[in-house]
C-alpha positions in Angstrom: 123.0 -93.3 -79.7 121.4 -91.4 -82.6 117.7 -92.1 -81.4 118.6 -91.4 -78.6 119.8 -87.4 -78.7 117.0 -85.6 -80.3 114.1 -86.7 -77.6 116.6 -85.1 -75.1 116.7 -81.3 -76.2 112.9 -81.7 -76.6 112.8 -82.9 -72.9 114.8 -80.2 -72.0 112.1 -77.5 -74.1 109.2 -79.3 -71.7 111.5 -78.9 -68.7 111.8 -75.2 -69.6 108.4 -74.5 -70.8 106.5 -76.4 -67.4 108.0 -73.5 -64.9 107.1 -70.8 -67.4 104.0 -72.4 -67.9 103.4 -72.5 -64.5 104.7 -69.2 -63.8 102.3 -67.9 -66.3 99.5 -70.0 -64.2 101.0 -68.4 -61.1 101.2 -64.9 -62.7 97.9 -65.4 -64.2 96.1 -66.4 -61.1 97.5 -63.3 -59.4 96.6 -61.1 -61.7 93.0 -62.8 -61.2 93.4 -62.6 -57.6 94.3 -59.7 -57.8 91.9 -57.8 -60.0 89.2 -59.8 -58.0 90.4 -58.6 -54.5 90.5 -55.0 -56.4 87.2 -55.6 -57.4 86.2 -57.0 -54.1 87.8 -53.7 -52.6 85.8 -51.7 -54.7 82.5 -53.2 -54.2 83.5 -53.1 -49.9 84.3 -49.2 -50.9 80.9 -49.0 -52.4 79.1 -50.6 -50.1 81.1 -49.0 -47.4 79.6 -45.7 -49.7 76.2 -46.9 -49.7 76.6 -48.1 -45.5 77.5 -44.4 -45.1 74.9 -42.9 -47.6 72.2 -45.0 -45.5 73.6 -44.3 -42.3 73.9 -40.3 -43.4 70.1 -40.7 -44.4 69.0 -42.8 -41.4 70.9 -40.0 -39.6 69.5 -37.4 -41.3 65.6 -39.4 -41.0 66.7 -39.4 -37.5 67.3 -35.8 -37.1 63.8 -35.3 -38.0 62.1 -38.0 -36.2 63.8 -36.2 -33.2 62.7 -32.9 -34.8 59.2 -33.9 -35.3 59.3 -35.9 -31.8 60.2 -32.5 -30.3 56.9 -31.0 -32.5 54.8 -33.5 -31.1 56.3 -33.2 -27.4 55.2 -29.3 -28.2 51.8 -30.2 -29.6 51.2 -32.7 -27.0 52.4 -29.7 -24.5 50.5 -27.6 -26.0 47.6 -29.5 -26.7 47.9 -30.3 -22.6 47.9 -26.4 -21.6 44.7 -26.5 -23.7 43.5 -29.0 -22.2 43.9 -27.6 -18.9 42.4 -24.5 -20.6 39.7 -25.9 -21.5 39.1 -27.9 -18.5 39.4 -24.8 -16.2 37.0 -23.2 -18.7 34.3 -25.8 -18.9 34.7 -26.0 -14.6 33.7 -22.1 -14.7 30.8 -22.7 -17.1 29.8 -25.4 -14.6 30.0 -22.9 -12.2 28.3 -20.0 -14.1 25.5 -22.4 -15.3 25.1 -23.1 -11.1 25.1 -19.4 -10.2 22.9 -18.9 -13.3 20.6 -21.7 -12.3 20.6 -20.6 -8.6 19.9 -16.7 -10.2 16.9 -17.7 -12.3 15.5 -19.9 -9.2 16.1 -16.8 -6.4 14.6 -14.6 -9.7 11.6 -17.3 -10.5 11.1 -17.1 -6.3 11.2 -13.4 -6.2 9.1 -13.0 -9.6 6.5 -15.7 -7.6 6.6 -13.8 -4.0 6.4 -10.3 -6.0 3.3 -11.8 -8.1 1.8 -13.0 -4.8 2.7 -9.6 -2.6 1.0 -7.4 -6.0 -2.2 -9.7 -6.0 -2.2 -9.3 -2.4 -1.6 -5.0 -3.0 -4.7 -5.1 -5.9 -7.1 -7.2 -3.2 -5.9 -5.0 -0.5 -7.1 -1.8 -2.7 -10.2 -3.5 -3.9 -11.4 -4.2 -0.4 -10.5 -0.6 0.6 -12.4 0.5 -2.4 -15.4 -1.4 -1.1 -15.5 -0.5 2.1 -14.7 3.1 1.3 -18.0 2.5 -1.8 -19.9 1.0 1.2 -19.4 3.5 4.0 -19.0 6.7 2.2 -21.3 6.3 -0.9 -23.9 4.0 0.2 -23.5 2.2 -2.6 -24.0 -1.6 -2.2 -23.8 -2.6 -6.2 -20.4 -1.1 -6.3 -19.4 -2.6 -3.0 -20.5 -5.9 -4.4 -18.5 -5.6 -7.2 -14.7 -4.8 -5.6 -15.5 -7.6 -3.3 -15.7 -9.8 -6.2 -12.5 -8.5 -7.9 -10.7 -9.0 -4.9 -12.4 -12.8 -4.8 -10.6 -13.3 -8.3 -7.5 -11.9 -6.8 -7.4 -14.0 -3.9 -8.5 -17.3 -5.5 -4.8 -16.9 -7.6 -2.8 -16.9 -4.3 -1.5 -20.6 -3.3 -0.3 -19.2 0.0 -1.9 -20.8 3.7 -3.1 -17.4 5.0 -4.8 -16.7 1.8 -7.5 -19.5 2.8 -8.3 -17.7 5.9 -8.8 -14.3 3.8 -11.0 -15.9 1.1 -13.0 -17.7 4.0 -13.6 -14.5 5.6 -14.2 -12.6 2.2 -16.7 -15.3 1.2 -18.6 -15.1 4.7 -18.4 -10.6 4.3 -20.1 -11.0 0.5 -22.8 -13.1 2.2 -23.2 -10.7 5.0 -23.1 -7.7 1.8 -26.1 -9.3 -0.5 -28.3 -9.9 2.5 -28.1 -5.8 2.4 -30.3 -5.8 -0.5 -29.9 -2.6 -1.8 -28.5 -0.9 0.7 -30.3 1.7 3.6 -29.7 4.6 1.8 -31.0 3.0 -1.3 -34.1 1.9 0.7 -34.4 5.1 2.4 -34.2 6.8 -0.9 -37.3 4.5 -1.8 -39.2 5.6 1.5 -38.6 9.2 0.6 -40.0 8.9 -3.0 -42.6 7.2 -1.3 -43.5 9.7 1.0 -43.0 12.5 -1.5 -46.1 10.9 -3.4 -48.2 10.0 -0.7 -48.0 14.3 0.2 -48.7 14.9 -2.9 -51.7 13.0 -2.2 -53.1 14.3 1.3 -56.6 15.8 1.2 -56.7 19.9 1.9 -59.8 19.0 3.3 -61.6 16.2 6.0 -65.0 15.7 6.8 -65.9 15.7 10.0 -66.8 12.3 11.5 -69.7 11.8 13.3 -68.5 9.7 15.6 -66.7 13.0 17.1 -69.6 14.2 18.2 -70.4 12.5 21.2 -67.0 13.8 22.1 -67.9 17.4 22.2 -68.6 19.5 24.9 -72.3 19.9 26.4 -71.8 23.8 25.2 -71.2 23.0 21.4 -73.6 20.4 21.4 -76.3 22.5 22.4 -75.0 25.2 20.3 -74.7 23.0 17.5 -78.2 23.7 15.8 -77.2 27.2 15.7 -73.9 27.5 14.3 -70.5 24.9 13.9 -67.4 25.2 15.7 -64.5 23.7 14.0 -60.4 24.6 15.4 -59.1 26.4 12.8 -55.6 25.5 12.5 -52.5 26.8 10.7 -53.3 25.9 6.9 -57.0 27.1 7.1 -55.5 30.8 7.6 -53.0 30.5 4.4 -53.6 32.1 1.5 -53.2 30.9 -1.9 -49.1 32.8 -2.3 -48.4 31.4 1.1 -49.2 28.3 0.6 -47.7 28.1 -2.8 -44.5 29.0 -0.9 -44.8 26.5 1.6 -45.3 24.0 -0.6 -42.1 25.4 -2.4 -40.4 25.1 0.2 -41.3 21.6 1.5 -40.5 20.8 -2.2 -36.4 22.0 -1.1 -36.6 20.6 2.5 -37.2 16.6 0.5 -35.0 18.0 -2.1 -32.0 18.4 0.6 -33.1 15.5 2.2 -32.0 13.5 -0.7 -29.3 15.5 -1.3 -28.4 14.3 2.2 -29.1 11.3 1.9 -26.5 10.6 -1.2 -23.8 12.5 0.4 -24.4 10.7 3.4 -24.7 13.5 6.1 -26.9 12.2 8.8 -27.7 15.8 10.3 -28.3 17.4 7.2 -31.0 14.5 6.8 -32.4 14.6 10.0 -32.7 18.3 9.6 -34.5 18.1 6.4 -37.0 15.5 7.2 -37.6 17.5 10.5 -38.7 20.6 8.3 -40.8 18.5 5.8 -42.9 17.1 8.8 -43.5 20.8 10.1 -44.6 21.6 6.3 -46.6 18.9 6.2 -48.3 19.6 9.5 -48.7 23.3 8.8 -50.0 22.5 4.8 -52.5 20.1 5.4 -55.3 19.5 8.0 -55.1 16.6 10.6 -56.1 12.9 9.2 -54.9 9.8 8.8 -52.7 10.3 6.0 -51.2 13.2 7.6 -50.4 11.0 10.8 -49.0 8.3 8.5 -46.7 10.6 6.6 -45.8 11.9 9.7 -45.2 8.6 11.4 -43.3 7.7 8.0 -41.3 10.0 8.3 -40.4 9.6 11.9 -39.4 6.0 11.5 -37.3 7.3 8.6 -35.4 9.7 10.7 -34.7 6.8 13.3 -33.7 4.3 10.3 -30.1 4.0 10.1 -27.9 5.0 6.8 -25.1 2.8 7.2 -24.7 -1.2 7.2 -24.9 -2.6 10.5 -22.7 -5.7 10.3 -19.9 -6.5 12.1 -18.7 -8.9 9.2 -18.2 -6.2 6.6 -14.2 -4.6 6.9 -13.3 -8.1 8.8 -11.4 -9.0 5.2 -9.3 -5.7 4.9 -8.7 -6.0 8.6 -7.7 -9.4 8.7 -5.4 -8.7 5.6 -3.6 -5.7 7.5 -3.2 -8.0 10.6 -1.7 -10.7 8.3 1.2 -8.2 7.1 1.8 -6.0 9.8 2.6 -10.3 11.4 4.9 -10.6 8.5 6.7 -7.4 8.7 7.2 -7.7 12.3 8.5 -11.3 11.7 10.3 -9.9 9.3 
């Protein structure tokens, strides 16, 4: 009975201690539990924080996407007005370089046509220069010369009707250098001639025996006792008169030349008509006479201007050629 009494109370002491023991456990565990779930809280707070920090900033990073999305759309709007700008702008260049290029070829066309039309103006005036040199003056050499300018002009023209005028042109200098010098050049010549051969007629002539079986019976009987000779004008000069005849058959060749270069046909005439009634009045009857006198004759019948019907054809045919133009204009 005595062993048995103590292990009791000390049973009872385990009995007591187990439930506060486990109470404790219990206590302790939800104090555990507890602070963990606290701390759980707080970490789901502070990722809850950090969720809405991130979402604030994806908001916010949001916000300015769609800001900078609404930049771009601007650019890209504006960058498509541009475009369009452009667009319309390089379309009008396109246009102004075709209405430039179509200007520069109506200018390159008009700047060829107005070349052509002034070449054609300067051979026109060279021909006229010719002719006028030819028919006025007399003067072959210069005649020769416009007729080749106008050649050059001509041979720079590319048109079909310029063919025709340098064909005709070619066939007119031909028909010009088979003048020679020209008839009032050569009649010039004549003239000089003439002048010298006066200069050179005898003031006196023997008479020929052969005249005298043409005499009559009366002077050849008479002929033993005196000579019978026709006096004519120049035997009766003196030596003042005949100085001035000779003066003045001197003037008469003088305006014949003068004539001559001026072209007056009359005046020449005239003037050659005079020098043969000099001559015939100055100087007895011989041969020489009658040549000078036939010389000059066939002088006064030679003409003083070209006689071709080729020279002018050019200028003509180039008048006819734009008065067909103008008219099919």
């Amino acid at each position: 009975m005595n062993d048995v009494a103590p292990t009791a109370p000390r049973r009872a002491r385990w009995r007591l201690l187990v439930p506060l023991v486990l109470a404790s456990g219990v206590a302790l565990a939800g104090w555990f539990g507890w602070q963990g779930w606290q701390a759980r809280q707080q970490q789901a707070q502070e990722r809850a924080l950090d969720d809405a920090r991130q979402i604030d900033a994806l908001g916010q990073r949001m916000d300015t996407l769609r800001g900078d999305l609404r930049a771009q759309g601007r650019l890209l709007q504006d960058a498509a007005a541009s475009n369009r700008v452009l667009r319309d702008e390089v379309l009008g260049l396109g246009q102004r370089n075709a209405l430039l290029e179509e200007a520069v070829a109506r200018l390159d066309t008009n700047a060829r046509e107005g070349h052509q039309a002034l070449r054609l103006d300067e051979a026109e005036l060279l021909l006229v220069l010719g002719v006028q040199r030819l028919q006025i003056a007399g003067d072959v050499a210069g005649a020769r010369r416009a007729y080749a300018l106008a050649a050059a002009m001509l041979d720079g023209l590319d048109q079909p009707e310029a063919l025709n005028l340098r064909q005709a042109l070619a066939a007119e200098r031909v028909a010009l250098d088979a003048l020679g010098p020209g008839p009032r050049a050569q009649a010039a010549q004549r003239l000089e001639a003439i002048s010298a051969d006066i200069a050179r007629l005898p003031l006196q002539v023997p008479s020929a025996p052969a005249h005298e079986q043409k005499r009559p019976l009366w002077q050849r009987l008479l002929s033993p006792l005196l000579e019978i000779r026709p006096a004519s004008g120049q035997a009766l000069m003196g030596e003042a008169e005949r100085r001035q005849g000779e003066d003045a058959l001197q003037v008469e060749l003088t305006l014949a030349r003068a004539a001559l270069e001026r072209g007056d046909v009359d005046g020449f005439h005239t003037a050659l008509n005079r020098s043969a009634m000099w001559v015939g009045r100055l100087w007895p009857d011989s041969p020489a006479l009658r040549e000078v006198r036939q010389e000059l004759e066939s002088l006064r019948e030679a003409p003083l201007q070209a006689q071709s019907p080729l020279l002018g054809s050019t200028l003509q045919q180039l008048r006819a050629m734009r008065e067909g133009k103008e008219a099919a204009r």
